[in-house]
C-alpha positions in Angstrom: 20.0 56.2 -21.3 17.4 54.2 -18.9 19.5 53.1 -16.0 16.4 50.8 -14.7 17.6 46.8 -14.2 15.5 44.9 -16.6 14.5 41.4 -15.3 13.6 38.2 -17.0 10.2 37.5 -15.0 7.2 40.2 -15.1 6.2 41.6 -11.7 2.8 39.5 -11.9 4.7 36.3 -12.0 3.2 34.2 -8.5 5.7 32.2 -6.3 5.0 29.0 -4.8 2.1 25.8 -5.2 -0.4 26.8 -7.5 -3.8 27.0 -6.4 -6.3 24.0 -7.2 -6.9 21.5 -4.6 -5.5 21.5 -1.5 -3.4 18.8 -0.6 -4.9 15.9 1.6 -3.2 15.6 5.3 -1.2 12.2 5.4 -2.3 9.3 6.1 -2.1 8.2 9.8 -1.7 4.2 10.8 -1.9 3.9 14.2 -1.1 -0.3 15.4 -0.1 -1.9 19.0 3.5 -2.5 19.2 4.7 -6.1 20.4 6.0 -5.6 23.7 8.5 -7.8 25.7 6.4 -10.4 28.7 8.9 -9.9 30.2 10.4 -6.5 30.4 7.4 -4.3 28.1 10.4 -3.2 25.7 9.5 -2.6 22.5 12.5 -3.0 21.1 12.0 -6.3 19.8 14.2 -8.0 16.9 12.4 -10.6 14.6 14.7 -14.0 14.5 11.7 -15.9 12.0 8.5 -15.3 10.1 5.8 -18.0 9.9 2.9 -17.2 7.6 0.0 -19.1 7.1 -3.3 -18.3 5.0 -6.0 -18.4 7.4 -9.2 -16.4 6.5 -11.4 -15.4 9.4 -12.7 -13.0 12.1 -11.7 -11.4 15.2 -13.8 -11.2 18.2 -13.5 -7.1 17.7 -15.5 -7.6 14.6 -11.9 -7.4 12.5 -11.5 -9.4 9.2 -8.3 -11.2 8.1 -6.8 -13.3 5.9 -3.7 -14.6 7.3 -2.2 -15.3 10.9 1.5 -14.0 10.9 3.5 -15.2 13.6 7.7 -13.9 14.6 9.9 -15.4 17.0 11.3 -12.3 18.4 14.0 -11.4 21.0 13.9 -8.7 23.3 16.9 -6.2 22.7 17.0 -4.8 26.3 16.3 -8.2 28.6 17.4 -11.0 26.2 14.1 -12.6 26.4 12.4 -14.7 23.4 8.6 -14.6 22.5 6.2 -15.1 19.8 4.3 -12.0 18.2 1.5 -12.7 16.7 -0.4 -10.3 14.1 -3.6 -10.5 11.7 -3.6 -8.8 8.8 -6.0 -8.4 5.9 -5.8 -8.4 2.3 -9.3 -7.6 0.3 -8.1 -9.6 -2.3 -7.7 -12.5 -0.5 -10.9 -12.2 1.1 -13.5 -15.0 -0.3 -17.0 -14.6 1.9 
């Protein structure tokens, strides 16, 4: 009689991602924070969002298509402020 354990998967069966392509690194956004006038905190909480569709460009050379502006408060110091931010959709864009 064989006394040898039998197993379900042959000894040449691999482990683990396949090989092909290797996976791209993720993708990295790197943006400035609002930051408190009056205390730098970032920890600032949005109160309202104005939008407004505004196509343009930035003195840096930067395209956008609206101006987005938030009433913030500041959670450490109490403060209020506006934040104001330009971002771009290339669908909006018109030339």
């Amino acid at each position: 009689m064989d006394t040898t354990p039998t197993t379900s998967h042959s000894k040449t069966t691999r482990r683990g991602r396949p090989r092909g392509r290797k996976t791209d690194p993720p993708q990295r956004i790197t943006r400035d924070l609002p930051r408190c006038p009056h205390c730098a905190s970032t920890q600032l909480r949005v109160l309202a969002t104005t939008r407004r569709s505004i196509a343009g460009t930035l003195a840096s050379g930067a395209r956008y298509t609206q101006v987005v502006w938030q009433r913030c408060r500041c959670g450490h110091c109490g403060q209020q402020s506006m934040a104001r931010s330009y971002p771009f959709d290339p669908a909006e864009w018109r030339e």
